[in-house]
N, C-alpha and C positions, 0 to 999 in steps of 0.2 A: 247427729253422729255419723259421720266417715267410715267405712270400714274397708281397710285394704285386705285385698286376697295376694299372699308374695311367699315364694318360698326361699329360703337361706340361700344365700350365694345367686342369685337371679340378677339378672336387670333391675326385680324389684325393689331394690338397692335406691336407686337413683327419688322413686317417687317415695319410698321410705322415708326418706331424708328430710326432704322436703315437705313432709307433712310434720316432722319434728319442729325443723328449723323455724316452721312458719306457726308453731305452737297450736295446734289444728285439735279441734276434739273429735278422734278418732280411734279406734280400736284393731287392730290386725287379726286375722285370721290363716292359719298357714296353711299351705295347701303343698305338702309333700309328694314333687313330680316324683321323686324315688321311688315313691309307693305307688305309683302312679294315679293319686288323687286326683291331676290335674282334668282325666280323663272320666271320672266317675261323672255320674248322671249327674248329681248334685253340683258341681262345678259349671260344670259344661251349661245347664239352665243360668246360672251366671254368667258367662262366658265359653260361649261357643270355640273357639277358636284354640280353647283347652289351651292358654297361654297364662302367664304370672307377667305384669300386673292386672287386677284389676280393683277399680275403686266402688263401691258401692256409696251410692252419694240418696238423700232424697228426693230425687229426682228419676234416679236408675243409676245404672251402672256405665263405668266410663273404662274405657282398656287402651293400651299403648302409652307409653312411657311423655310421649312429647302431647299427648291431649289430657292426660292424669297433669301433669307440671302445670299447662295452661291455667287449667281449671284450680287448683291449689290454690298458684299464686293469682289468679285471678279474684280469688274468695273469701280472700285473706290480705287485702289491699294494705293492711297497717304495716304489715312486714315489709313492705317494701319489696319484691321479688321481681318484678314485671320491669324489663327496663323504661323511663319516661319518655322517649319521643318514639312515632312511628318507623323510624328508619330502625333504631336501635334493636325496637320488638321485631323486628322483620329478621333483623339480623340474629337474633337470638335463635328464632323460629327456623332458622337458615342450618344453623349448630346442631340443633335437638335435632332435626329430618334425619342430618349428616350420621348424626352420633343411630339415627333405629335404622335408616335404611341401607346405609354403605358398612358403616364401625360393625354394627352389633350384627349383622350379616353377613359380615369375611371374619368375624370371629367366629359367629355359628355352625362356619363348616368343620371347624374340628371337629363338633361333637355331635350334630347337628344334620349331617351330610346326607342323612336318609329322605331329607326333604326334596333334595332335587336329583338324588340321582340313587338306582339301587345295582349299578352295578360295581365291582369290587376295586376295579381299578380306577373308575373315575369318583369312587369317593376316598381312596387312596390318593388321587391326583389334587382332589380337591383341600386334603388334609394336610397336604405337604405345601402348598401354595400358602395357608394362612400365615404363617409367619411373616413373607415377606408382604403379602395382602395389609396386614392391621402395621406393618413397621411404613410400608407409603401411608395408611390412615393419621399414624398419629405425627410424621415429618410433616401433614399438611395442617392439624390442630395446631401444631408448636409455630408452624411459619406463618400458616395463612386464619387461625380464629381464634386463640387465644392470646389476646390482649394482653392480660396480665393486670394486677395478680391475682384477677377472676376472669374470669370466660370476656366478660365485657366490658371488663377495664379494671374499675375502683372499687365496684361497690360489687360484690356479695349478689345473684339471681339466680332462679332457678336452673338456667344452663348446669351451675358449678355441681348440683346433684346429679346431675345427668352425666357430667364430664367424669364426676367420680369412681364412674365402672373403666374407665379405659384404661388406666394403668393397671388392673387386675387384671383386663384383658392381655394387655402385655406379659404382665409374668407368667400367665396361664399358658402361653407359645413360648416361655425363654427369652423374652425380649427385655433387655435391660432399661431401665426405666432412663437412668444417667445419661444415656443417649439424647434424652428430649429433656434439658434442662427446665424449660416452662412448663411440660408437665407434671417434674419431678413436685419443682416447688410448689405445685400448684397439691396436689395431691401430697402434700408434707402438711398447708395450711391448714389443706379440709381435715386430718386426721387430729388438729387441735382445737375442732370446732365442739363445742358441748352433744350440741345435736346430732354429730356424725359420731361419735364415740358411743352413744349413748344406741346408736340401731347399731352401728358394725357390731356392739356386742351383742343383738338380738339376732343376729347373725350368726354370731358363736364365728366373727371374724376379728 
């Protein structure tokens, strides 16, 4: 048995999915940052780093978005998730880095901003920046990593859970989604997938 730690509206979104998708026997746990559970003792011996995701596996505990997908779809070989030749997983593995280290980090300054800076105007500078920050992120998914009409082409991988926060990320700054037509579609597909309807609603999204 799986147990993911994620709270509503998170990144946890992406490994969510993914554990549906790949029909995974596991059970969720929420851990409401609002109340600031993320931060209580009992979390934190979990996960240090007081962050949503993290997977509790029998083995231990697994945390970040692109080592949870790994592991998933690595585990779960029947679903098919994992692209088949080495280049292609590289390439995947290329996307996910993209989507935690660059994407989900120029989206973080909105809200986020007390991480790197505590003074008032450069976390105002750094607020006002996101916009145009995640609108070059996602001109470069639409030109340069989204294949279509999945992340890596034909078939359906765990990239397309991962990719599935970016357009939230967009409306959450204003940014119209119609702008990045391969986004849009791409994120129109995932919302008539069984398994994405089925956690967006445990999202209460």
């Amino acid at each position: 048995m799986l147990v993911l730690y994620f709270a509503q509206g998170t990144s946890a979104l992406a490994s969510h999915i993914l554990l549906e998708e790949v029909g995974a026997n596991y059970t969720v746990q929420e851990v409401p940052i609002s109340k600031g559970a993320h931060r209580e003792k009992t979390y934190l011996a979990i996960n240090p780093k007081a962050r949503v995701p993290a997977l509790m596996t029998p083995e231990g505990v697994i945390t970040e978005n692109p080592a949870i997908l790994n592991y998933v779809a690595a585990t779960h070989p029947e679903a098919g998730m994992l692209p088949d030749t080495h280049f292609a997983r590289a390439e995947a593995d290329a996307l996910n880095a993209y989507l935690c280290a660059t994407v989900h980090v120029a989206y973080a300054h909105k809200l986020r901003g007390a991480r790197w800076a505590d003074d008032e105007a450069a976390l105002a500078a750094m607020q006002a920046k996101v916009p145009s920050n995640l609108a070059d992120c996602a001109a470069l998914i639409e030109t340069h990593y989204l294949k279509g009409p999945w992340a890596m082409g034909d078939s359906f991988s765990h990239s397309d859970a991962y990719l599935a926060l970016v357009p939230r990320w967009l409306s959450a700054v204003g940014l119209d989604l119609d702008r990045y037509p391969k986004l849009a579609a791409h994120w129109e597909a995932m919302q008539k997938r069984p398994a994405v309807q089925r956690v967006l609603a445990a999202h209460g999204l």
